[in-house]
C-alpha positions in Angstrom: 14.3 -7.8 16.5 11.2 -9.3 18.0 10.2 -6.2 19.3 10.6 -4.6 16.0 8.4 -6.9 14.6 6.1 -6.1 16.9 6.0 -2.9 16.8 5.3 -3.0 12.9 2.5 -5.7 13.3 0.6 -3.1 16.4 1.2 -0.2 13.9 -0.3 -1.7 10.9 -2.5 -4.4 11.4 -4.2 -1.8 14.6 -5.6 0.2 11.5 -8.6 -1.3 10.5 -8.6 0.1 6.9 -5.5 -1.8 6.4 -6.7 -4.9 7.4 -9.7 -4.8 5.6 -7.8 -4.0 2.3 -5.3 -6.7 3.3 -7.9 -9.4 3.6 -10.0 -8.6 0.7 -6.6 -8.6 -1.3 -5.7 -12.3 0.2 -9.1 -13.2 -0.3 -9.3 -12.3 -4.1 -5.8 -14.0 -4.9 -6.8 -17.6 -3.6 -10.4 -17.3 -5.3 -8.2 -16.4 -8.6 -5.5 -18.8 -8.0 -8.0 -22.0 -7.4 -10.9 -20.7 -9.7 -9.3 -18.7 -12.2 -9.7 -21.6 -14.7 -13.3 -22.1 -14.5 -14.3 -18.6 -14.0 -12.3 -17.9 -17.5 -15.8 -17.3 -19.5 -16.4 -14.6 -16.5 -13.0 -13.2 -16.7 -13.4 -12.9 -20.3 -16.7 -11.2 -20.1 -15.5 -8.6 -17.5 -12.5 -7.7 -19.7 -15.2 -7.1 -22.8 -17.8 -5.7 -20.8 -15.0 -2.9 -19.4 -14.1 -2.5 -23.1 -18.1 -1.4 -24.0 -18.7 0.1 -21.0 -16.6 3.4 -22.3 -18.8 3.2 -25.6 -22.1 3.2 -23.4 -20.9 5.9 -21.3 -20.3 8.2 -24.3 -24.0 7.1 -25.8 -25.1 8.2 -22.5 -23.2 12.1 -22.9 -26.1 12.3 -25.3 -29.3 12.1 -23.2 -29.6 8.2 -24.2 -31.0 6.3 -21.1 -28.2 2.9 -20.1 -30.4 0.3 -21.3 -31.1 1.3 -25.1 -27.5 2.6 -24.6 -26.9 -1.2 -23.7 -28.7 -2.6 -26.3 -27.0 -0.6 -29.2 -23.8 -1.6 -27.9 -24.8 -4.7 -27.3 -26.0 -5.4 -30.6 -23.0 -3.9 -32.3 -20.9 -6.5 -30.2 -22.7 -9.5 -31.6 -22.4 -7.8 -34.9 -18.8 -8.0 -35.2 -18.8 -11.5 -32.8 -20.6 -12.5 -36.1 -18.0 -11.5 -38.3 -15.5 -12.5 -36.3 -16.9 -16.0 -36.2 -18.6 -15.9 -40.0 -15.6 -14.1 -41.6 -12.7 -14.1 -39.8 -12.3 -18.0 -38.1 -12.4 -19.6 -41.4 -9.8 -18.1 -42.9 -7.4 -18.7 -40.3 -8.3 -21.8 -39.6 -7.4 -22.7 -43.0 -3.8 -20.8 -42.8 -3.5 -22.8 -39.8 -4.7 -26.4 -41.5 -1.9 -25.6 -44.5 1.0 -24.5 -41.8 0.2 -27.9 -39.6 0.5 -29.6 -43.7 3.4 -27.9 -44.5 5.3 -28.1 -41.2 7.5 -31.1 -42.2 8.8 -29.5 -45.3 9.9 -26.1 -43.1 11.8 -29.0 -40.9 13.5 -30.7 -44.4 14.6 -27.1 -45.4 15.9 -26.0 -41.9 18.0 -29.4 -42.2 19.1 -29.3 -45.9 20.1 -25.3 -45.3 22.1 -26.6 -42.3 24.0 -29.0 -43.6 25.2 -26.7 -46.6 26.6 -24.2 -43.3 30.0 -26.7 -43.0 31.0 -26.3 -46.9 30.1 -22.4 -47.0 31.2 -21.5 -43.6 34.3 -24.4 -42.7 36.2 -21.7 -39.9 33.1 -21.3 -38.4 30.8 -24.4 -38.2 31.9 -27.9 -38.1 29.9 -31.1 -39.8 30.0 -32.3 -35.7 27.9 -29.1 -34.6 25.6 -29.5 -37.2 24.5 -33.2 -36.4 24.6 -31.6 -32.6 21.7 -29.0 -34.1 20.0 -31.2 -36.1 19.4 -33.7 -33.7 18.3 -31.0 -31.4 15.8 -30.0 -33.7 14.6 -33.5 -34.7 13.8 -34.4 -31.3 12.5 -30.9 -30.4 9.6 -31.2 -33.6 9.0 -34.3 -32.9 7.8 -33.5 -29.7 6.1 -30.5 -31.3 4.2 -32.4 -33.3 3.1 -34.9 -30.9 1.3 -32.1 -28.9 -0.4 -31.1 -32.2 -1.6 -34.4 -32.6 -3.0 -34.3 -29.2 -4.3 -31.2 -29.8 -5.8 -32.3 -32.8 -7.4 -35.5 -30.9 -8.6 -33.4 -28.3 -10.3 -30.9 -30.5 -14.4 -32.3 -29.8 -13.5 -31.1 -26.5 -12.0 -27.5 -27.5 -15.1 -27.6 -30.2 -17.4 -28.1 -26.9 -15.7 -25.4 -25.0 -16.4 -22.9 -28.0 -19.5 -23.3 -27.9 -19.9 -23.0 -23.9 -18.1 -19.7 -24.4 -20.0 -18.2 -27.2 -23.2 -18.9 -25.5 -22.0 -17.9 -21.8 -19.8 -14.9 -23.1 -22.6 -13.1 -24.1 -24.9 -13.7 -21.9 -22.3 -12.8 -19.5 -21.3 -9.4 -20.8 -25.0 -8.2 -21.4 -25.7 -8.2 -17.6 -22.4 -7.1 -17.0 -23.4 -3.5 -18.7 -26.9 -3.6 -17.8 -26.3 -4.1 -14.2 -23.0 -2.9 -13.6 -24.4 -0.6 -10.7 -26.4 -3.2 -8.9 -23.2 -6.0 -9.3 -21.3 -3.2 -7.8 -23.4 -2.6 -5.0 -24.1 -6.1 -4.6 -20.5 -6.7 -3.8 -19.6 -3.5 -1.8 -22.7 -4.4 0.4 -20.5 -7.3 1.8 -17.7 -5.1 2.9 -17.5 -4.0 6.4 -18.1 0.0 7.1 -14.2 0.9 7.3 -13.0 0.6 3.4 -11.9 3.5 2.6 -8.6 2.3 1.6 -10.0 -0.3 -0.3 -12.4 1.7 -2.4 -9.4 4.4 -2.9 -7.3 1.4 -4.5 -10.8 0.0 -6.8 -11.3 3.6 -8.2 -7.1 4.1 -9.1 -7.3 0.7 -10.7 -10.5 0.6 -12.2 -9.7 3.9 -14.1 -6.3 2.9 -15.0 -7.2 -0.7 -16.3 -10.6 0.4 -18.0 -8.2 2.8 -20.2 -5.5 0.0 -20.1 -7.9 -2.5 -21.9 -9.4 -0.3 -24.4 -6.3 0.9 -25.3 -4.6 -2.5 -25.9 -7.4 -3.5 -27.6 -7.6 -0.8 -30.3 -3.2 -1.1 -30.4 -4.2 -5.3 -30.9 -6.6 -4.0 -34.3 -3.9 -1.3 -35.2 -0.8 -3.8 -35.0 -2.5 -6.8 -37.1 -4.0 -4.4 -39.9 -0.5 -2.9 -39.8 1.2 -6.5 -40.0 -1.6 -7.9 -42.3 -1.1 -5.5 -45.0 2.2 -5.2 -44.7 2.7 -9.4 -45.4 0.5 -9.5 -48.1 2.4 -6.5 -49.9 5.2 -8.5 -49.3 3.0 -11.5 -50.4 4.1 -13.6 -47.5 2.5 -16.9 -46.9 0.3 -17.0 -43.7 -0.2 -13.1 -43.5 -3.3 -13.3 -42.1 -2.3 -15.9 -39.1 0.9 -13.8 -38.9 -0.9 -10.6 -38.3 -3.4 -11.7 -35.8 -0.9 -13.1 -33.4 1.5 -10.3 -34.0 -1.2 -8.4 -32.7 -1.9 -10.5 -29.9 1.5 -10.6 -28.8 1.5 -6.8 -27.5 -0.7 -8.5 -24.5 2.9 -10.0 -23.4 5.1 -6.8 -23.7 8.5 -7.5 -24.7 8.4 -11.0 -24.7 5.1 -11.5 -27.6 7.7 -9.3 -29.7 10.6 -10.9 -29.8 8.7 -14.7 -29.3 7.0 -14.0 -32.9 10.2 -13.4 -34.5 10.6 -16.9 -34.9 7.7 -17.5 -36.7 8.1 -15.0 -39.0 11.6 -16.1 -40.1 10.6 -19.7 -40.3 7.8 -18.8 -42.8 10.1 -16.2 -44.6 13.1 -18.1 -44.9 10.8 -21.3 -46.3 9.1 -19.3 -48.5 12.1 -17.1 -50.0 15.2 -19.2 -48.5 18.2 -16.3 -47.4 17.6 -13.7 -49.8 16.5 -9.9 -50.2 13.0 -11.1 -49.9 13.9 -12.7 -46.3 15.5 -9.5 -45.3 12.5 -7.5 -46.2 10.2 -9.4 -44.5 12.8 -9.5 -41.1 13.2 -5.5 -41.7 9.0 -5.0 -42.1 8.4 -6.5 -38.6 11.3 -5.2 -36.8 9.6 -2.0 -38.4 6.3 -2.3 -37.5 7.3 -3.2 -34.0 9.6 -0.6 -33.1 6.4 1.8 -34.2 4.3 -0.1 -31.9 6.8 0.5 -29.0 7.8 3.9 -29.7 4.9 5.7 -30.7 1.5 3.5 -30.8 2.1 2.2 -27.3 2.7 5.2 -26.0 -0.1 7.2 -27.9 -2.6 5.1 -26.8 -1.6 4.5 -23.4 -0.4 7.7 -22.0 -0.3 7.8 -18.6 -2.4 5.0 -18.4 0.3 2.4 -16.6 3.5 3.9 -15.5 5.3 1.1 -14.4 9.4 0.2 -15.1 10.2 -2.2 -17.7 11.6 -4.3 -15.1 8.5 -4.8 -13.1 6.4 -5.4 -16.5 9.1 -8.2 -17.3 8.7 -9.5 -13.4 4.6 -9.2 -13.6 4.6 -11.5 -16.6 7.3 -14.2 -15.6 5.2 -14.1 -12.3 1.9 -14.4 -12.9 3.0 -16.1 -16.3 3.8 -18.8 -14.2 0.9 -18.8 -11.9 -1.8 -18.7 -14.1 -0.5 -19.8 -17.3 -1.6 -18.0 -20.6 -4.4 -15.7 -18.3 -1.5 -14.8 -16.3 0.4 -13.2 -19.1 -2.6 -11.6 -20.0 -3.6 -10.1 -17.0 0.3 -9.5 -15.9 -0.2 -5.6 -16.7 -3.9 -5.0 -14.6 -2.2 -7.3 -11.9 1.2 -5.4 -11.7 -1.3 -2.3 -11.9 -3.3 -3.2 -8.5 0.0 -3.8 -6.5 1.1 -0.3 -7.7 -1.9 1.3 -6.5 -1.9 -0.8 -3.2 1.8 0.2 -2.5 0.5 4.1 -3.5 -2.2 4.0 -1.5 -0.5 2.6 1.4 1.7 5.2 1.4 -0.8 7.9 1.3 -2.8 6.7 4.2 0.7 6.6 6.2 1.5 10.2 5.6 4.1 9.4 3.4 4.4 10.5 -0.2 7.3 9.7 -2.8 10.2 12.2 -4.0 9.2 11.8 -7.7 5.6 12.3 -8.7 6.0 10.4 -12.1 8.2 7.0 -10.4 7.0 5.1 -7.7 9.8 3.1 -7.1 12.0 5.6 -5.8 13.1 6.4 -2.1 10.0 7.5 0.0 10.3 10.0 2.5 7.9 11.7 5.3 5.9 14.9 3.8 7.4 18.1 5.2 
């Protein structure tokens, strides 16, 4: 066994490209894992700045030098920043000021709806199991609404941190475009001379998550126009702060969809109670997200991330759990760059897998 083990290290950890890629890998996870938090203005940056990138390069196809290619972009993205902030914020802000208002009421109908169950359904739920239920839910709002009162107390500080980030984040993402070559060199300058492997790895990922962010992005705008109108044909309560986090939840595949469920029966079923209306409303979202899944998803991101649903399911509870809410947002890119590391290790080993379309199968030695 020890020689074994051995015998593996002198094979791998001999080949300088290896190590190199292995240390700049181990390097890059504990400056995330410690730093992440504070550098989340950069992070955010980097993720816009790879999402205007695409629309400088296609100014650029014609014959318009980078910087005024920059600038137009540039300008366009504090443009909609604008409207975002002008337009956008207020109005769900104020859908979010009446839910917070009308939160106790939803409770008082759950309750009164569940104490009816006994006398409608007697074979199948007991007056006992209700006060079980109830006084799960009791405690479990109550401790709800205690966060949103420390949210709420804690808001000069958010206020603060808004402001940090729509000063920074800009800043941030104009330099990002306008010196995206001499960052790039700036960074490859201190790697050592053997890095092939490594620069193998930035070019697979750095294609595949470019595409995989504007491609999210533009599903994002699709999904909450798509739920917006949909709601307010419906004339739903909330259809704007409905639609914008049924948008964002396609960052958190399978799990955003089936999380906002809840929200969307809560508001339904205290707006309409159990009725046709209800179902609608249940049938509409279950609608709009088997499109997503089925046919938006997959229009926009061909071939972009081909990774099981398993290991999309692991990447999020993972990296969920490490990084919090950035983890689940970055699961994908991060479940991305071990695919490509795992690829391109077994390229450089001579080694190549019996399916070119799944990775995770059984790898065998090229003939």
């Amino acid at each position: 066994m020890i020689n074994f083990i051995k015998d593996w290290l002198n094979r791998h950890f001999s080949d300088p490209q290896m190590v190199i890629l292995g240390v700049i890998l181990v390097l890059g996870f504990i400056f995330f894992f410690f730093l992440g938090r504070m550098l989340a203005p950069m992070l955010a940056s980097i993720v816009i700045a790879y999402l205007l990138d695409g629309m400088v390069k296609s100014l650029e196809r014609f014959n318009i030098p980078r910087i005024a290619a920059v600038i137009v972009v540039f300008l366009f993205f504090l443009a909609t920043l604008f409207f975002i902030i002008i337009g956008l914020l207020p109005l769900v802000s104020r859908q979010i000021g009446q839910l917070i208002q009308q939160f106790p009421g939803m409770v008082h109908a759950i309750q009164a709806q569940l104490i009816l169950l006994p006398e409608k359904y007697p074979d199948f739920v007991s007056a006992a199991q209700i006060r079980t239920i109830l006084g799960y839910i009791t405690s479990e709002f109550t401790g709800l609404a205690q966060k949103l009162l420390s949210v709420w107390l804690a808001s000069v500080m958010h206020i603060i941190m808004v402001v940090v980030y729509l000063i920074l984040v800009p800043l941030l993402v104009f330099f990002f475009l306008k010196d995206k070559d001499l960052i790039i060199d700036w960074i490859t300058g201190f790697l050592p001379e053997h890095r092939g492997l490594a620069i193998e790895v930035w070019r697979d990922v750095n294609e595949q998550i470019s595409n995989y962010v504007r491609g999210k992005v533009w599903e994002i705008i699709i999904v909450w126009a798509a739920t917006y109108g949909t709601f307010s044909y419906l004339k739903m309560e909330y259809s704007m702060l409905l639609g914008l986090f049924t948008g964002l939840s396609v960052l958190i595949p399978y799990i955003g969809a089936t999380v906002m469920a809840f929200p969307v029966a809560l508001i339904a079923f205290f707006q309409w109670g159990i009725g046709s209306e209800f179902a609608y409303a249940l049938i509409a979202y279950a609608i709009i997200q088997a499109l997503d899944g089925n046919l938006l998803a997959p229009l926009l991101l061909a071939g972009v991330v081909n990774l099981h649903p398993v290991a999309v399911i692991a990447a999020v509870l993972v990296f969920g759990g490490l990084w919090g809410i950035w983890g689940l947002f970055f699961a994908i890119p991060l479940a991305t760059l071990f695919h490509a590391v795992i690829k391109a290790w077994f390229n450089h080993y001579g080694l190549r897998l019996t399916s070119e379309d799944d990775s995770n199968k059984v790898v065998e030695k090229k003939a």
